[in-house]
PLY file of the C-alpha trace (Angstrom):
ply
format ascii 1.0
element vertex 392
property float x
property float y
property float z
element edge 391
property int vertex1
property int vertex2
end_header
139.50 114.55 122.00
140.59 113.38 125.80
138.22 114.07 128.54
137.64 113.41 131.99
134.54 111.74 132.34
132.27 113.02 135.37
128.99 111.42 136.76
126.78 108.71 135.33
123.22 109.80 133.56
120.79 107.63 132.47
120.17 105.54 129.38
124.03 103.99 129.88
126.35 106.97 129.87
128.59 109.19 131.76
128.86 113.33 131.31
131.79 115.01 130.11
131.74 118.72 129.96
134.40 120.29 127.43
134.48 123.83 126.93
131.09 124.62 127.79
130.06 121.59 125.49
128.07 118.36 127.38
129.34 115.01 125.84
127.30 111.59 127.30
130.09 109.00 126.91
129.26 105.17 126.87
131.58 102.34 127.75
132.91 105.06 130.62
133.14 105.25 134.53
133.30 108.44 136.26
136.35 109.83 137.02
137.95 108.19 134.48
140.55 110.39 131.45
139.32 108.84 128.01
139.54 109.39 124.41
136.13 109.94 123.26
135.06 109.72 119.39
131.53 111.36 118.78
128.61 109.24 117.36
125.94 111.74 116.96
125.76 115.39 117.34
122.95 117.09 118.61
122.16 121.05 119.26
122.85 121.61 122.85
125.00 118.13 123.31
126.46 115.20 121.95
126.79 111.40 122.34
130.62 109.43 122.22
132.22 106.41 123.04
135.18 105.81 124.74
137.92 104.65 122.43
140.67 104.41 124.42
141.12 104.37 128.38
144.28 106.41 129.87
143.55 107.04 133.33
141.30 103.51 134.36
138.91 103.67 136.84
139.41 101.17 140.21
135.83 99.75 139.07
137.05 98.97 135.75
137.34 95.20 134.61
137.61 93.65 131.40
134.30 92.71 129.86
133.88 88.89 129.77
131.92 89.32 126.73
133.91 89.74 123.39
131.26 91.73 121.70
131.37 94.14 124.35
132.07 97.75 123.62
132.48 100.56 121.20
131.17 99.78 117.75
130.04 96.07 119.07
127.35 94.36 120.54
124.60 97.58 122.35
122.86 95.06 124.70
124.96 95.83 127.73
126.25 99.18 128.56
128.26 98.15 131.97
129.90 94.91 131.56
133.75 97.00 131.72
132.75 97.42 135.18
132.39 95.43 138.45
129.02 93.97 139.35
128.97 96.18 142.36
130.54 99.45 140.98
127.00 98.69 138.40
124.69 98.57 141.05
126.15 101.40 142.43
125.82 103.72 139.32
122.65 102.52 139.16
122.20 103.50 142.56
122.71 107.16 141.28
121.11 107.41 138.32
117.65 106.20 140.52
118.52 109.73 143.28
119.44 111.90 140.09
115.92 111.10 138.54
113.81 110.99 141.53
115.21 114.24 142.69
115.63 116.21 139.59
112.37 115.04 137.62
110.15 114.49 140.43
111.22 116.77 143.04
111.34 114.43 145.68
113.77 115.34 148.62
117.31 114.36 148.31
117.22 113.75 152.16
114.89 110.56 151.56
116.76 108.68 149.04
119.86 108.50 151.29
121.24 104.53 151.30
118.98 103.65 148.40
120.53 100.75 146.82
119.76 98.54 143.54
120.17 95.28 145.30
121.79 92.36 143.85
118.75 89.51 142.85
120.31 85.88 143.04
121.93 83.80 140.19
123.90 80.53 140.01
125.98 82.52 137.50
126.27 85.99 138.90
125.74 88.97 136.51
125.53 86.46 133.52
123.75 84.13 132.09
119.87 85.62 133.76
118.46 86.33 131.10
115.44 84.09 130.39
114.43 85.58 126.72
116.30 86.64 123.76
115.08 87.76 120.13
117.55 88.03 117.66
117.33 90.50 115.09
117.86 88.51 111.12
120.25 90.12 108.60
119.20 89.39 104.58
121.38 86.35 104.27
119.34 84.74 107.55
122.09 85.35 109.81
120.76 85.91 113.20
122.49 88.56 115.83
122.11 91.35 118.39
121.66 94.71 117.03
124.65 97.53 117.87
123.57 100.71 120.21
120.66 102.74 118.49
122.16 101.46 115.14
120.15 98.71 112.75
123.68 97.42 112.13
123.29 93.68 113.48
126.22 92.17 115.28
126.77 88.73 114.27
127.64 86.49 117.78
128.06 82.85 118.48
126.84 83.38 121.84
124.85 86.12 124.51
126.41 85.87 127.55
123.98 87.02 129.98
121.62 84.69 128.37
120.67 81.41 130.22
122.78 78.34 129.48
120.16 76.09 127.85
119.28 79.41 125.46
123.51 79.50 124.85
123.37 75.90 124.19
121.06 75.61 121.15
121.43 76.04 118.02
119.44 79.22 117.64
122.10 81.75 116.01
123.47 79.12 114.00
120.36 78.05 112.08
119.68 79.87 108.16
116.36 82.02 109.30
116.24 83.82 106.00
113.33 85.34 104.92
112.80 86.28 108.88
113.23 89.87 110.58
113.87 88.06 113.62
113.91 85.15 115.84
113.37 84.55 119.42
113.69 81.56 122.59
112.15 81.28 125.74
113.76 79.70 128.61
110.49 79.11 130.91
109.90 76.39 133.38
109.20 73.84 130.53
110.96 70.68 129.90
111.94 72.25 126.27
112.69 75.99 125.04
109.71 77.78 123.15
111.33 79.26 119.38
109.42 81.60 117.56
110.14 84.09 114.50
108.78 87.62 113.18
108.50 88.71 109.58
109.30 92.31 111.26
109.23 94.30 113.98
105.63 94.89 113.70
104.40 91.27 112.93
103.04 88.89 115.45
105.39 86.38 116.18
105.11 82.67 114.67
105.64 79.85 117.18
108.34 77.58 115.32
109.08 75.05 117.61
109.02 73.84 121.49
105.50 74.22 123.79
103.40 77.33 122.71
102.05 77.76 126.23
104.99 78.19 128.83
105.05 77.69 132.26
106.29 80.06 135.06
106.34 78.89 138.71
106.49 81.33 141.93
105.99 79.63 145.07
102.79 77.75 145.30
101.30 79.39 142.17
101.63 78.58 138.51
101.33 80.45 135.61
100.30 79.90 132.01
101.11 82.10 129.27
101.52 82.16 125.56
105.11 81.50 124.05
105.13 85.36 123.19
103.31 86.74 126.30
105.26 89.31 128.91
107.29 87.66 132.01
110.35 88.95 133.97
113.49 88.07 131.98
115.07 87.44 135.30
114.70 84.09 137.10
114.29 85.43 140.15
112.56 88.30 139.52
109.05 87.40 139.99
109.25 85.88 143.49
110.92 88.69 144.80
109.10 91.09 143.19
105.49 90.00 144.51
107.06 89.68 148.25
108.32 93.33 148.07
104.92 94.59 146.98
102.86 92.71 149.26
105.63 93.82 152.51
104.92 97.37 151.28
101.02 97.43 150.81
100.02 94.81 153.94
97.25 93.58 152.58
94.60 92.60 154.99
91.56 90.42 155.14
88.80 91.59 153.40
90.47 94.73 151.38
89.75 95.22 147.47
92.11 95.46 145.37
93.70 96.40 141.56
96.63 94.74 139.87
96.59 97.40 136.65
98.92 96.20 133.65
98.51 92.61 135.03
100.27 90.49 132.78
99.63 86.62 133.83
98.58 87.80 136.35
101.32 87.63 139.46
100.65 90.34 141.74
96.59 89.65 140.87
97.43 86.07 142.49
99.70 86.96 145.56
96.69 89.92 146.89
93.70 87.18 146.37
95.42 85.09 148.48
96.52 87.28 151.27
93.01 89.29 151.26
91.11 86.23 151.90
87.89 84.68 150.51
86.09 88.06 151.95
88.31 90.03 149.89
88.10 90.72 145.90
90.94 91.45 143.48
90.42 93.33 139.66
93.18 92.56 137.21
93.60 94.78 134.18
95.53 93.65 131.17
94.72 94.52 127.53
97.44 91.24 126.22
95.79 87.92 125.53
99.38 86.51 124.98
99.18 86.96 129.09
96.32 84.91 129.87
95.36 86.42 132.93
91.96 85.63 133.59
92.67 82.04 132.59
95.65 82.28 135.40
93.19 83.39 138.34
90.41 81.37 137.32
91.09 79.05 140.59
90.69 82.43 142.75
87.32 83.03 143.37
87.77 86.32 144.77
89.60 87.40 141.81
88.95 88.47 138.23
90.56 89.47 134.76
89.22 92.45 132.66
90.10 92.65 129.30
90.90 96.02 128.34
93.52 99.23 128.57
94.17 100.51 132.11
93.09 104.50 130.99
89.99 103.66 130.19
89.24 100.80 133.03
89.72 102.05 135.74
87.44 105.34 136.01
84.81 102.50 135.72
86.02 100.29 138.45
84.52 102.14 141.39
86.48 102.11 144.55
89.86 100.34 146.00
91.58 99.78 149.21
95.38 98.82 147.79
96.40 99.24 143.92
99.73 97.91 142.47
101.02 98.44 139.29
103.50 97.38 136.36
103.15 99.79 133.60
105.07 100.33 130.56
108.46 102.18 130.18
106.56 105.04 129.10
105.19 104.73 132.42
101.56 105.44 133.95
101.07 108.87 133.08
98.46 111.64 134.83
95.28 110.27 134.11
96.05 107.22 135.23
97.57 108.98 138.30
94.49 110.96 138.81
92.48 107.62 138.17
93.72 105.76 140.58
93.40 108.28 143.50
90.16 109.06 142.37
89.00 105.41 143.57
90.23 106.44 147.09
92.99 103.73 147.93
94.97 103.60 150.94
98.31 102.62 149.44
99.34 102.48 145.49
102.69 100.41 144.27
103.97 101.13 141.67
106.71 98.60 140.10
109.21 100.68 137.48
111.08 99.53 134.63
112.49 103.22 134.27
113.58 105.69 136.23
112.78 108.37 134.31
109.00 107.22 134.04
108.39 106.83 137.66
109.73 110.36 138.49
107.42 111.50 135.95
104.25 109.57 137.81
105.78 110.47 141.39
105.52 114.35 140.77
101.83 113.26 139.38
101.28 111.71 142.71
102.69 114.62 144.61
100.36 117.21 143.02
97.15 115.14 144.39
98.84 115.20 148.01
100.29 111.85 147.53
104.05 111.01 148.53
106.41 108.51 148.16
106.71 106.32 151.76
108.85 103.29 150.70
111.43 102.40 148.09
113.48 99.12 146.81
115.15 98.63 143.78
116.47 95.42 142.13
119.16 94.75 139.49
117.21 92.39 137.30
119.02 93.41 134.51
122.72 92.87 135.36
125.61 94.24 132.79
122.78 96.38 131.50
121.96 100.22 132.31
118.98 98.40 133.48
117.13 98.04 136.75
113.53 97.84 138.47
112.04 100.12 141.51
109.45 99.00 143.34
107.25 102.21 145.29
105.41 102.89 147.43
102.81 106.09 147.65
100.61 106.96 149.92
98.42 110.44 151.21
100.38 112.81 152.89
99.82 113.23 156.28
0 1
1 2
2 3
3 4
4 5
5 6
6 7
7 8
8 9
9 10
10 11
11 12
12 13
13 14
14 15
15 16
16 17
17 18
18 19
19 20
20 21
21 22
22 23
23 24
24 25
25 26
26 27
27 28
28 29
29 30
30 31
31 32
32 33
33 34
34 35
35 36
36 37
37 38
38 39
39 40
40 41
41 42
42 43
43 44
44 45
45 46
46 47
47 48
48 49
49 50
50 51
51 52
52 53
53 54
54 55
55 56
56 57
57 58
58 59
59 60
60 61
61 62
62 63
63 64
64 65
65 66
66 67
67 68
68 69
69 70
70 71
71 72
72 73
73 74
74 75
75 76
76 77
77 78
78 79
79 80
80 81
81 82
82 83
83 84
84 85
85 86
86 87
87 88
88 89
89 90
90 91
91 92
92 93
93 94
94 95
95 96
96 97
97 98
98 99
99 100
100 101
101 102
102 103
103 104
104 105
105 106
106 107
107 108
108 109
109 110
110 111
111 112
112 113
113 114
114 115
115 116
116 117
117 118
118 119
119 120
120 121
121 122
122 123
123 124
124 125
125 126
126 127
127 128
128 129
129 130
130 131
131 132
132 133
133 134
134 135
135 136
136 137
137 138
138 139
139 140
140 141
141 142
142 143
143 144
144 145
145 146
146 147
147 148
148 149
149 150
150 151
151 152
152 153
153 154
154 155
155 156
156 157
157 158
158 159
159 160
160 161
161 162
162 163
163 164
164 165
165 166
166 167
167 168
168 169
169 170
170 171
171 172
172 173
173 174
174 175
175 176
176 177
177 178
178 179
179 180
180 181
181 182
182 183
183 184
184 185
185 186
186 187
187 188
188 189
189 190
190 191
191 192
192 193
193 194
194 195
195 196
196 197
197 198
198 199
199 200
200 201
201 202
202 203
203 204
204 205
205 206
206 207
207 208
208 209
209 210
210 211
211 212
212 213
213 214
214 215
215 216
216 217
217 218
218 219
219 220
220 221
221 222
222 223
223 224
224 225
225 226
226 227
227 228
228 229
229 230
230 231
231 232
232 233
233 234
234 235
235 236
236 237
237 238
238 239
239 240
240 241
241 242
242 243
243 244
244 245
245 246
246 247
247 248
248 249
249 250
250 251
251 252
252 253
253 254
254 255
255 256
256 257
257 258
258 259
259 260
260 261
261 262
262 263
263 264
264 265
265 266
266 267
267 268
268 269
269 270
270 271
271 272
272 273
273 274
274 275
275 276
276 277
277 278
278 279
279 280
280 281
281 282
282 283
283 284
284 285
285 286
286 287
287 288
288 289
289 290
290 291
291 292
292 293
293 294
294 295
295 296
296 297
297 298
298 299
299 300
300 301
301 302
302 303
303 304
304 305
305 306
306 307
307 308
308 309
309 310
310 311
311 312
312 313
313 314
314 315
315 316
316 317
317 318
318 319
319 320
320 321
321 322
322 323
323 324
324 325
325 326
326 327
327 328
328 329
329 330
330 331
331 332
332 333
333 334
334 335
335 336
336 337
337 338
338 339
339 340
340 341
341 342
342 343
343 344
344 345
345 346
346 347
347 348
348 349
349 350
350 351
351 352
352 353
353 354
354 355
355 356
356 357
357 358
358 359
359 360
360 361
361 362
362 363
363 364
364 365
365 366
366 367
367 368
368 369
369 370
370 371
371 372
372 373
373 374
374 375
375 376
376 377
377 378
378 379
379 380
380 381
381 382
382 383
383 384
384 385
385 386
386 387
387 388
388 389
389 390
390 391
C-alpha cells in the first residue's frame, strides 16, 4: 500500500498510521509518501519497508553503501539520509523516550542535540570492530534486519580502513559461526572466530592483548574484551562525565560496569591521592584491575554490579555504563542508598535510561544535565551521557 510516513520511533523506523492501523516503516523519513511492503505482522501493529519512494524527503540522499536497504545489509538503518537530518532524528527519538517512558518534562529537553563526534571520514569508516556472521560454505557476511539470512559483502563501509583492507571476508572460515577484527591502537589487527553465538571466541591471529590510548592513560584489554567502537568515543566520553560530576579532591567514588577501566582512571586522577575510586566489572576479557594497578587510590572488584554494590558502603560521585538492558531498580535504589552527591549515567539506549530515570525520580532524584553523542553514525544508534542528582 502507499503511505505517508509520519515521525521517527525508535529501534530505526518511522510511524505510519493507515486506517486506524500503526505501520513502523524502515528505510523512511518523515513526511515522506512511500510504498510500504509488510515484513511481520503483529496484533496491534506491524513492521514494513519502504519499497519504493514517490514523494522524497529534502533529507534524503542516496546511500553510499550498496548493501544498503530493503531486503539487504540490517547494520545501518539511516544511511538514505543526511548525516545531519540522522542526528536530528536521533535528536527526537532521545525527547520521545525521555518524555513518554520516564516522564521527564518536555520543557527540559528543549535544544537537546546528538552531537556529531569527529572522524577523518565523516559518518563512515568509525567503526573500530566488526564480527561477521559465517554461512555453511565459510562465507563470511553481515546478517539482514532481525533475519539469520547473512548478506554476503566485499566490504562494511562504516568500518575502519585497515579492517576494509584485509582480507577478512574473503578468507574460507568454514566450520566457524563467525569471525571477528579489531582495529585497536596496535601495530597489527587482532582476528578471532566463534563456533557460535554462544562460544567464547578463539584468537586466530594478530596481538591477543590490544591497546587503547586516551590522553595520558593506556589501556590493556583482551582481543575480545568491551571498548567503544568509535575512535573518538572514549576521550570524549570521560571529559563529559568528569565536566558533569566535578570531581574534587578527596571524594570517593564508583565506576559500576567498568570495563578496562576508563572512567575508574579519569576520577583517581582528578580526586587526588586523598581520594579512593571502586571499579566494578564482572568481564576478565576487560582487565580492569590490571588497568588501575598504577593508581593507588583505585581498585577493581571482580563481580556483578547488583550484588556489589549494597556491600560497598558509602560514595560521594558514581558513574555508570551499563548494559542495553540498562541499570534497572535495584541498582537504582543501590546506588542512592550509598548517599552520593551526583550519579552519571552513560546510555547505550534510550529506552533503558528512561526506564532508570523514572527509577531515579521515584527516590527524589532528577535529571540536571544531558549530552548525547552520535558514536554510531548511519546507525539508529547513539549514546547519552546523564546526569542525576537530589531534587532540591
Amino acid at each position: 500500500m502507499i503511505v505517508t510516513v509520519g515521525d521517527v520511533a525508535a529501534g530505526g523506523h518511522c510511524v505510519a498510521r493507515v486506517d486506524g492501523e500503526v505501520y513502523f516503516v524502515r528505510h523512511a523519513l518523515p513526511g515522506e509518501k512511500v510504498r510500504i511492503e509488510i515484513t511481520d505482522r503483529k496484533k496491534r501493529f506491524a513492521f514494513a519497508d519502504a519499497v519504493e519512494i514517490i514523494e522524497a524527503s529534502p533529507d534524503r540522499v542516496e546511500p553510499p553503501c550498496p548493501y544498503a536497504g530493503p531486503g539487504k545489509c540490517g547494520g545501518c538503518d539511516f544511511q538514505h539520509a543526511t548525516h545531519d537530518a540522522q542526528r536530528r532524528l536521533k535528536a527526537r527519538v532521545l525527547q520521545d523516550q525521555l518524555t513518554r517512558i520516564g516522564g521527564i518534562d518536555p520543557a527540559d529537553l528543549e535544544g537537546v542535540e546528538v552531537e556529531e563526534l569527529p572522524s577523518k571520514e565523516g559518518p563512515l569508516g568509525w567503526r573500530t570492530r566488526m564480527q561477521y556472521a559465517v554461512d555453511a560454505d565459510g562465507k563470511p557476511g553481515l546478517r539482514g534486519h532481525k533475519s539469520r539470512d547473512i548478506i554476503h559483502i566485499d566490504q562494511c563501509a562504516i568500518a575502519t580502513e585497515p579492517i576494509r583492507s584485509s582480507k577478512t571476508l574473503f578468507k574460507d572460515w568454514k566450520g566457524m559461526g563467525a569471525v571477528g577484527v579489531v582495529d585497536a591502537d596496535d601495530d597489527r589487527l587482532a582476528v578471532y572466530t566463534q563456533l557460535r553465538r554462544t562460544s567464547r571466541p578463539h584468537h586466530k591471529s594478530g596481538p591477543k592483548l590490544v591497546h587503547q590510548r586516551v590522553g595520558e592513560f593506556e589501556f590493556e584489554i583482551n582481543f575480545d574484551g568491551f571498548w567503544q567502537v568509535h575512535p573518538a568515543a572514549a576521550e570524549t566520553f570521560l571529559s563529559c562525565v568528569l565536566d558533569q560530576l566535578d570531581p574534587q579532591d578527596g571524594e570517593a567514588a564508583w565506576d559500576l560496569y567498568a570495563g578496562a577501566g576508563l572512567f575508574a582512571a579519569g576520577l583517581a586522577d582528578a580526586i587526588g591521592e586523598t581520594g579512593r575510586v571502586v571499579a566494578v566489572e564482572n568481564s576478565k576479557s576487560s582487565r580492569t584491575a590490571s588497568n588501575l594497578s598504577g593508581f593507588a587510590n583505585a581498585g577493581a572488584v571482580d563481580g556483578d554490579v547488583a550484588e556489589t554494590v549494597p556491600a560497598l558502603g558509602s560514595v560521594d560521585l558514581v558513574v555508570l555504563d551499563p548494559p542495553r538492558s540498562g541499570a534497572g531498580t535495584d541498582v537504582v535504589a543501590s546506588m542512592i542508598e550509598a548517599g552520593p552527591r551526583a550519579i552519571c549515567y552513560v546510555a547505550c539506549d534510550a529506552g533503558a535510561l528512561a526506564r532508570d530515570a523514572k527509577a531515579f525520580a521515584e527516590h527524589g532524584w532528577k535529571l540536571t544535565r544531558l549530552r548525547a553523542f552520535d558514536a554510531f553514525p548511519m546507525t539508529q544508534h547513539f549514546e547519552t551521557i546523564a546526569l542525576f542528582e537530589p531534587a532540591k
